[in-house]
N, CA, C and O atoms as a GROMACS GRO file, in nm:
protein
  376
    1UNK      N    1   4.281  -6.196  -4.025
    1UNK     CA    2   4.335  -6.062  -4.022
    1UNK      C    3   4.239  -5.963  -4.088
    1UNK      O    4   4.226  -5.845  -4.055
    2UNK      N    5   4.172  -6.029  -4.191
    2UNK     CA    6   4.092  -5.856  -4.244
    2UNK      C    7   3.980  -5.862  -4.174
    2UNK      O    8   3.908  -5.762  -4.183
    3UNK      N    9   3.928  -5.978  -4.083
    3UNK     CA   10   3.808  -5.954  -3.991
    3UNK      C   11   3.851  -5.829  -3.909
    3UNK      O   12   3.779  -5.729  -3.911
    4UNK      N   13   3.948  -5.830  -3.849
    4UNK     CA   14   4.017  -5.743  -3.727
    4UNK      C   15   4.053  -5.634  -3.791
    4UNK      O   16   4.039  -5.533  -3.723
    5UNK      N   17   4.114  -5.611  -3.946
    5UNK     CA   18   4.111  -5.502  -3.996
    5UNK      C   19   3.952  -5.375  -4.017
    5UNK      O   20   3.916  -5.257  -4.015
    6UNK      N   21   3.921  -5.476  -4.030
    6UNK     CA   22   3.748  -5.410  -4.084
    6UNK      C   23   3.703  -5.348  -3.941
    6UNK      O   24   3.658  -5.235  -3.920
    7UNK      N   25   3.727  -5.459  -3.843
    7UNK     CA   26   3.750  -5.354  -3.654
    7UNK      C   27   3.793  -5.307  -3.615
    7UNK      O   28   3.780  -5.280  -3.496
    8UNK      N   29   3.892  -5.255  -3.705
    8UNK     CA   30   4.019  -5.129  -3.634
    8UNK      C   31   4.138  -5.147  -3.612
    8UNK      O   32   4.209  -5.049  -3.590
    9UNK      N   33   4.197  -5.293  -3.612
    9UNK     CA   34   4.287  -5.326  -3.533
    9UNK      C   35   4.358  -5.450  -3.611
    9UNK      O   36   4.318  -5.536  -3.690
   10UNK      N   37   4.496  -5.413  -3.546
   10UNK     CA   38   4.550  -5.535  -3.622
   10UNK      C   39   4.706  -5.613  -3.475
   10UNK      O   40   4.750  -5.560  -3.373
   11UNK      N   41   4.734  -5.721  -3.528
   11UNK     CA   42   4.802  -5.728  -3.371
   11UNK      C   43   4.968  -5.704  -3.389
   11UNK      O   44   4.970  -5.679  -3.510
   12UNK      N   45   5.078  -5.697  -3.356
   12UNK     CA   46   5.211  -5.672  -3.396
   12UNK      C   47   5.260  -5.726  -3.434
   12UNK      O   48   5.367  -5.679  -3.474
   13UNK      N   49   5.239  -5.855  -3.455
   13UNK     CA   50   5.265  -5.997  -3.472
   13UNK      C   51   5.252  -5.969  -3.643
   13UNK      O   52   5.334  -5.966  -3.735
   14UNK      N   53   5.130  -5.953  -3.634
   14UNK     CA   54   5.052  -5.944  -3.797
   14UNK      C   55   5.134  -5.852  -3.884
   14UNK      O   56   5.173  -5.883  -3.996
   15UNK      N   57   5.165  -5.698  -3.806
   15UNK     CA   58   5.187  -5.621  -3.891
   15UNK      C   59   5.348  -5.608  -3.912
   15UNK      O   60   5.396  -5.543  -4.004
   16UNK      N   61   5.412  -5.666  -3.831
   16UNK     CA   62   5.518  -5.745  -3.865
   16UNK      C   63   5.558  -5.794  -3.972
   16UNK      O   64   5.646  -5.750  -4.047
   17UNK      N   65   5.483  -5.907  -3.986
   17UNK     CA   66   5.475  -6.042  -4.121
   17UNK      C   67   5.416  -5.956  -4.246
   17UNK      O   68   5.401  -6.003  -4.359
   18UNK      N   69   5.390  -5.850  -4.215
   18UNK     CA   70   5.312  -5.735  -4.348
   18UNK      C   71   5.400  -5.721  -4.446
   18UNK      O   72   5.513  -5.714  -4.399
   19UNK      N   73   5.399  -5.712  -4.585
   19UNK     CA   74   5.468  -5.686  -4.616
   19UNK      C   75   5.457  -5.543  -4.731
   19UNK      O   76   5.352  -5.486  -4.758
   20UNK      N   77   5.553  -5.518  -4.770
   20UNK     CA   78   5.591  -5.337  -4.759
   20UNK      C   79   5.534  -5.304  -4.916
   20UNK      O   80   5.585  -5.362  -5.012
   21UNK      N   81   5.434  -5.213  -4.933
   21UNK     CA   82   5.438  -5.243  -5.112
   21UNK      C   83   5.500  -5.131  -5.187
   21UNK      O   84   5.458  -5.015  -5.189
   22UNK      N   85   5.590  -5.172  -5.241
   22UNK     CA   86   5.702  -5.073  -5.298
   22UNK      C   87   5.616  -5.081  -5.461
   22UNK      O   88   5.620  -4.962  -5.490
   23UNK      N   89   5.574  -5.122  -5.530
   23UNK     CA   90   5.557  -5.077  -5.676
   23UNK      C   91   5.396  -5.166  -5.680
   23UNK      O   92   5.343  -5.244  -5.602
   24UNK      N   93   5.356  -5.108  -5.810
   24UNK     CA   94   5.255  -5.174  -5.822
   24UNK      C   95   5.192  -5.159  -5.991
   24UNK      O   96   5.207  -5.050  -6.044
   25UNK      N   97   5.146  -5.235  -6.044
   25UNK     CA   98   5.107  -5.127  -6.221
   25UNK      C   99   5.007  -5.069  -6.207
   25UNK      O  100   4.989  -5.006  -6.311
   26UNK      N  101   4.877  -5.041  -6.094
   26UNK     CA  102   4.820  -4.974  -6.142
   26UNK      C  103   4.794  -4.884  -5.963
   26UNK      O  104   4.726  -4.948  -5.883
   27UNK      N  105   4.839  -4.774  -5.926
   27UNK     CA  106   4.785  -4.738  -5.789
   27UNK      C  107   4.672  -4.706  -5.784
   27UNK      O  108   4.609  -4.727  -5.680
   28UNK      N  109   4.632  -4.668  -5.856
   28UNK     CA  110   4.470  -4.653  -5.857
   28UNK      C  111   4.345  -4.749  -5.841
   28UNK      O  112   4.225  -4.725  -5.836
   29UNK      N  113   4.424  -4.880  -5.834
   29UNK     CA  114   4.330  -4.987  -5.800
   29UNK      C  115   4.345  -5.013  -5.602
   29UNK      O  116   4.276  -5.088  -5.533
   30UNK      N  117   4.450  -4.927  -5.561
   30UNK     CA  118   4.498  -4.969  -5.408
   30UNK      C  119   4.390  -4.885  -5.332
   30UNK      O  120   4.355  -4.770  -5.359
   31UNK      N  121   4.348  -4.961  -5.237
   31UNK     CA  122   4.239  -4.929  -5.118
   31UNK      C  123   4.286  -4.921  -5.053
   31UNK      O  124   4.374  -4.999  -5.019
   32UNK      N  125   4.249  -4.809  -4.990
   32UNK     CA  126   4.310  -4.717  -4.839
   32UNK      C  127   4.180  -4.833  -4.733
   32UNK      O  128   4.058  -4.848  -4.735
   33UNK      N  129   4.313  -4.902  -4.637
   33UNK     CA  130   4.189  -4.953  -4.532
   33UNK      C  131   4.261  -4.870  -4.378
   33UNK      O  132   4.213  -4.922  -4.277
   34UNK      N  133   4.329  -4.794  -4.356
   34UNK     CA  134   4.346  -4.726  -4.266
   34UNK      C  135   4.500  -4.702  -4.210
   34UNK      O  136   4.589  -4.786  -4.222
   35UNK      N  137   4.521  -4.540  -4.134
   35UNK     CA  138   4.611  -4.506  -4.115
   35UNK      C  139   4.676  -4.626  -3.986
   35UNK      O  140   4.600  -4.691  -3.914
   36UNK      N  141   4.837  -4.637  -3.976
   36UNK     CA  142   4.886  -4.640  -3.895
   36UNK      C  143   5.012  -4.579  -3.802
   36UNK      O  144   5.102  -4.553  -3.882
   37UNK      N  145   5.041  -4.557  -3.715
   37UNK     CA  146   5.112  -4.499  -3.584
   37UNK      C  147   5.180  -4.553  -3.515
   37UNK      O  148   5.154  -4.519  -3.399
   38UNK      N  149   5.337  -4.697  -3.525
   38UNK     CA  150   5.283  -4.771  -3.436
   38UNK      C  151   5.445  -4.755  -3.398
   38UNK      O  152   5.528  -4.736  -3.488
   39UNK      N  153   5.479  -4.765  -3.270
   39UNK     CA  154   5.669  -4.815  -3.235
   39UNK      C  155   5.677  -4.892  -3.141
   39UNK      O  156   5.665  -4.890  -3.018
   40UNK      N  157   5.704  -4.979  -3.238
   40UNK     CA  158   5.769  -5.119  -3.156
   40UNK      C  159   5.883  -5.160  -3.135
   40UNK      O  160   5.967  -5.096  -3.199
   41UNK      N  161   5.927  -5.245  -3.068
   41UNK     CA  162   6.044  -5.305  -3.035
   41UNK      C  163   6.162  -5.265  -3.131
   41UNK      O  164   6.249  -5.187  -3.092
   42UNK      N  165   6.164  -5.305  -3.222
   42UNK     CA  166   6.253  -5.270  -3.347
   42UNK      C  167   6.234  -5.183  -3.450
   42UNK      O  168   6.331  -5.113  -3.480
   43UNK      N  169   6.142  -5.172  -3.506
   43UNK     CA  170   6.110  -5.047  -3.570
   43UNK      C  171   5.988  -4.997  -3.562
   43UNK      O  172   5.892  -5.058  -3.516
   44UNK      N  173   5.987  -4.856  -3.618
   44UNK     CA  174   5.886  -4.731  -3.669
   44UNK      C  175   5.805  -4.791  -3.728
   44UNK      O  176   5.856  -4.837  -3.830
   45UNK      N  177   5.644  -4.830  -3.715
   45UNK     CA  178   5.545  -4.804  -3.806
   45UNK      C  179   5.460  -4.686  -3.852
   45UNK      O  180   5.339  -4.695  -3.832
   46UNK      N  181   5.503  -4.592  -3.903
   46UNK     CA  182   5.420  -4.482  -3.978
   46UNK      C  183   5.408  -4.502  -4.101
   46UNK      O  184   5.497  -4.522  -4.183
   47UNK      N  185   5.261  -4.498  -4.121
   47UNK     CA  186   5.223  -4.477  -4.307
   47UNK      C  187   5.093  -4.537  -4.266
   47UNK      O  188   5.028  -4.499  -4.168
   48UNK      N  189   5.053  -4.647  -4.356
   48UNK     CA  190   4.922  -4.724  -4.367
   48UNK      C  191   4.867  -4.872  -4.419
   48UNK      O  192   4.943  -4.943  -4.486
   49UNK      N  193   4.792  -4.896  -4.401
   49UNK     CA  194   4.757  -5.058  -4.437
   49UNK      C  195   4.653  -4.979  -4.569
   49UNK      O  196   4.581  -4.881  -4.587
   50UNK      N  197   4.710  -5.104  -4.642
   50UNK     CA  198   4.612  -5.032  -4.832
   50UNK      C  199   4.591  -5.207  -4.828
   50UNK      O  200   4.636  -5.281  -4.740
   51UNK      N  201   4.520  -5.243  -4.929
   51UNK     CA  202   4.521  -5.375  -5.011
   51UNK      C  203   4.488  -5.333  -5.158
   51UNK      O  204   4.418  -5.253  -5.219
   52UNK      N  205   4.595  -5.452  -5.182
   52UNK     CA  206   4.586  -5.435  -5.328
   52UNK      C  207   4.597  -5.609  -5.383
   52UNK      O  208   4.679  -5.698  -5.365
   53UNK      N  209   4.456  -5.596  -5.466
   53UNK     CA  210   4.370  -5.740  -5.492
   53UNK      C  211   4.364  -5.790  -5.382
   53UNK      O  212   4.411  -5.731  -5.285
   54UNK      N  213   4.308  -5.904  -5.370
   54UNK     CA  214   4.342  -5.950  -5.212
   54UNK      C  215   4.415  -5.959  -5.140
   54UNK      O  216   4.416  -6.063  -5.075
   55UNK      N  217   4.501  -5.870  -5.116
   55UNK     CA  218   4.640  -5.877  -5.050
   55UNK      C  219   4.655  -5.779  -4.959
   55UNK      O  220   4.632  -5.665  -4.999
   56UNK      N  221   4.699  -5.799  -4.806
   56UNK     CA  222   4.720  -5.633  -4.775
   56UNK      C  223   4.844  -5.603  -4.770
   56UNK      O  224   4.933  -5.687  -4.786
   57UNK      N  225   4.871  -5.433  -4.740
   57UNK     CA  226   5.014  -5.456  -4.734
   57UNK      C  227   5.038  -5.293  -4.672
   57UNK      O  228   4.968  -5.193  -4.684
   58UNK      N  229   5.188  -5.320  -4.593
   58UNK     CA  230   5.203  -5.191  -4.539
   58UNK      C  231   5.236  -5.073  -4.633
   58UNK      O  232   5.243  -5.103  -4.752
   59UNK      N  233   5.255  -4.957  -4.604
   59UNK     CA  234   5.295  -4.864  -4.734
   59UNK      C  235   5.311  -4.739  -4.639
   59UNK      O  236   5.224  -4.684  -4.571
   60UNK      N  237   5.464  -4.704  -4.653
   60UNK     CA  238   5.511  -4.626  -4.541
   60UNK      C  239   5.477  -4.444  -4.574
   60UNK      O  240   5.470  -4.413  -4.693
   61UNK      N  241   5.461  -4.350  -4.483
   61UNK     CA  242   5.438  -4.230  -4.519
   61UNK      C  243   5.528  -4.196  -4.614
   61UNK      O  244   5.468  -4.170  -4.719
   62UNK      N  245   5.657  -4.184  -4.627
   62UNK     CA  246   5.748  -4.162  -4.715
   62UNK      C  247   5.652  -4.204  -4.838
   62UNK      O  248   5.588  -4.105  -4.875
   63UNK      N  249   5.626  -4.301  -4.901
   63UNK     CA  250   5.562  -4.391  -5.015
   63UNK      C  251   5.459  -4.274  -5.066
   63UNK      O  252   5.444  -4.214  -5.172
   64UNK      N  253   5.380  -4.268  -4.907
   64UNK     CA  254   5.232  -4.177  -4.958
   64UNK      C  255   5.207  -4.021  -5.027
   64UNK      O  256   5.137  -3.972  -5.116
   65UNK      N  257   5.319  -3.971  -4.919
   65UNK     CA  258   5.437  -3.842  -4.996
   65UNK      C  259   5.442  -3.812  -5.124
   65UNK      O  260   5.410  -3.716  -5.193
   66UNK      N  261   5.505  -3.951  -5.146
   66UNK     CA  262   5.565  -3.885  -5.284
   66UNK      C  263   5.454  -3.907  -5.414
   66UNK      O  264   5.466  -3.842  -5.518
   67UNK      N  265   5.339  -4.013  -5.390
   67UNK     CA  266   5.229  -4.107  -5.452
   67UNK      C  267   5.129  -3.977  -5.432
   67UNK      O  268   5.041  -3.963  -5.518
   68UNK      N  269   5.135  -3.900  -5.346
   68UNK     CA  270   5.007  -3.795  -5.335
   68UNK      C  271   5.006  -3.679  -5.469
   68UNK      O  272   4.902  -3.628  -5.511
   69UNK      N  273   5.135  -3.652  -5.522
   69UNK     CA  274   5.104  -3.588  -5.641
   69UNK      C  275   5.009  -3.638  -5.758
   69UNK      O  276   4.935  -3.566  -5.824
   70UNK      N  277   5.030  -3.816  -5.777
   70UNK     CA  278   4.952  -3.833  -5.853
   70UNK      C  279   4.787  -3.912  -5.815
   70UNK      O  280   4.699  -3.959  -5.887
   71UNK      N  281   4.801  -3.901  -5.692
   71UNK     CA  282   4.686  -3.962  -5.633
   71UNK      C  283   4.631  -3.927  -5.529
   71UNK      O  284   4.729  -3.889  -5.466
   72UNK      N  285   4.534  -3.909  -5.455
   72UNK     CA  286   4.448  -3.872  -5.370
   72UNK      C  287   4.390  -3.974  -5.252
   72UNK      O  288   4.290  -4.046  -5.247
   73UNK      N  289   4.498  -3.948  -5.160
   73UNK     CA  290   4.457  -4.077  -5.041
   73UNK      C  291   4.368  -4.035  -4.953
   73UNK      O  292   4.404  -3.936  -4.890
   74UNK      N  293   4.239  -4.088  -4.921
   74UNK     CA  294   4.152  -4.110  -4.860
   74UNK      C  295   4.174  -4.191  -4.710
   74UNK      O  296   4.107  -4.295  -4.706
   75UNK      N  297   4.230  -4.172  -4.624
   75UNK     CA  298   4.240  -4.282  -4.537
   75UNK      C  299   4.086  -4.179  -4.415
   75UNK      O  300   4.072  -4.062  -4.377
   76UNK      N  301   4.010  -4.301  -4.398
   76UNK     CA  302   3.926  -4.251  -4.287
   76UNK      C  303   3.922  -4.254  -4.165
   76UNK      O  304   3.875  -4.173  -4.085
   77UNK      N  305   3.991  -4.384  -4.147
   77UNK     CA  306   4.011  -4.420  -3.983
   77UNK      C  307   4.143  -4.497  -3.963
   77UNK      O  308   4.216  -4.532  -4.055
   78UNK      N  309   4.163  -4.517  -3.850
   78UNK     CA  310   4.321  -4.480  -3.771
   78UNK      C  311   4.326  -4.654  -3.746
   78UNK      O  312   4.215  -4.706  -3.736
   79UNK      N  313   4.428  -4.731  -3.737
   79UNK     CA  314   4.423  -4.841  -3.749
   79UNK      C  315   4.503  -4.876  -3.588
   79UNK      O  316   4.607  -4.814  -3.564
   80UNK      N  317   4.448  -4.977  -3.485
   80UNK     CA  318   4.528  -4.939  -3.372
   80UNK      C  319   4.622  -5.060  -3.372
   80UNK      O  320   4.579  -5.155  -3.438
   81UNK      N  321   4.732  -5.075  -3.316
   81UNK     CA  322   4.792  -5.189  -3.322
   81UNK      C  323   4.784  -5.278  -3.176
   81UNK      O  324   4.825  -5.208  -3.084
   82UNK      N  325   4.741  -5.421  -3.130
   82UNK     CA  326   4.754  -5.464  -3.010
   82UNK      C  327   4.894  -5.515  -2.979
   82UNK      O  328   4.951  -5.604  -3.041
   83UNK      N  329   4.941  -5.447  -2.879
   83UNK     CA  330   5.069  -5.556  -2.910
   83UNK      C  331   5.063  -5.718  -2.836
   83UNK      O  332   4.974  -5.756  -2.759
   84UNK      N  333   5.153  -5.780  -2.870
   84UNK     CA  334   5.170  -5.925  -2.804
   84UNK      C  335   5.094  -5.935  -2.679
   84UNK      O  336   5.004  -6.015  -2.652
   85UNK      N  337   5.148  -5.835  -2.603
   85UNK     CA  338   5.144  -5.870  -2.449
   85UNK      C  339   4.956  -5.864  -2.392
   85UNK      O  340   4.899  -5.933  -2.308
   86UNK      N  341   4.905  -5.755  -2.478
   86UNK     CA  342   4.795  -5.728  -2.454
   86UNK      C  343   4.704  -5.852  -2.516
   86UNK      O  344   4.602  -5.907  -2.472
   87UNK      N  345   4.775  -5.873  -2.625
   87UNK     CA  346   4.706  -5.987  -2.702
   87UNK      C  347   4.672  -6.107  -2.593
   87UNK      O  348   4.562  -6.160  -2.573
   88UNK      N  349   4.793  -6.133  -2.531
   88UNK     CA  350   4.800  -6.238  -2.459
   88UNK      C  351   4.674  -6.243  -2.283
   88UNK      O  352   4.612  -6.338  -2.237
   89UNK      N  353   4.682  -6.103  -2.235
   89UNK     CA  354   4.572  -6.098  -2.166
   89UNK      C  355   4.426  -6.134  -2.205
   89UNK      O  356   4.341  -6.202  -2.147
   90UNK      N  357   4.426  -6.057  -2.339
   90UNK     CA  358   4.296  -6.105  -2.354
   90UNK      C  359   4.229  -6.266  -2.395
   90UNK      O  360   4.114  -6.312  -2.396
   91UNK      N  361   4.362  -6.323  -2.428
   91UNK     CA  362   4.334  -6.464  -2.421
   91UNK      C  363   4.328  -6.489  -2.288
   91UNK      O  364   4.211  -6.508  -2.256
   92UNK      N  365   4.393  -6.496  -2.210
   92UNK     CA  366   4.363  -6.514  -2.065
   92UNK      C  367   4.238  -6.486  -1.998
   92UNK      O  368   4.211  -6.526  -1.885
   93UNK      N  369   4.172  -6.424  -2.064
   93UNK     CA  370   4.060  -6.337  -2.003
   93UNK      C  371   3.899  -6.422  -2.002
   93UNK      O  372   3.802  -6.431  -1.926
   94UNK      N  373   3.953  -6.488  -2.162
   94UNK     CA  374   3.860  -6.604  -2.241
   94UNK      C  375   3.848  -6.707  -2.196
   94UNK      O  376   3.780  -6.792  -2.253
   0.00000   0.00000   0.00000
């Protein structure tokens, strides 16, 4: 997964199993690795993929909102999501 992160992309599957980072002790150690946009089947993905220590994790706009008074998010590039189905062509393709 962070190979494919570092390329832009992550698959629905993945960002699914993501999990949400509600607190942390220090935000200032969290790395912005890129915005996301995504609606799927069941829910809204808006906000972004950060990691914090080796870990990644989703962190919804609401989160970034309210975190921007005391911090300064940098996100540079747009994170795309593949979904399943596409995933699955391109195995086919291989």
């Amino acid at each position: 997964m962070a190979r494919s992160l570092e390329e832009g992309t992550i698959r629905e599957l993945h960002l699914y199993q993501m999990p949400v980072l509600k607190n942390c002790e220090n935000w200032s150690q969290v790395k912005e690795v890129g915005k996301v946009d995504f609606r799927g089947k069941h829910s809204d993905y808006k906000g972004a993929i950060v990691q914090y220590g080796s870990n990644y994790f989703f962190l919804p706009n609401s989160r970034i909102d309210a975190l921007s008074v005391y911090r300064k998010w940098n996100f540079k590039r747009n994170i795309r999501v593949i979904t399943e189905a596409e995933y699955k062509n391109s195995q086919k393709k291989k």
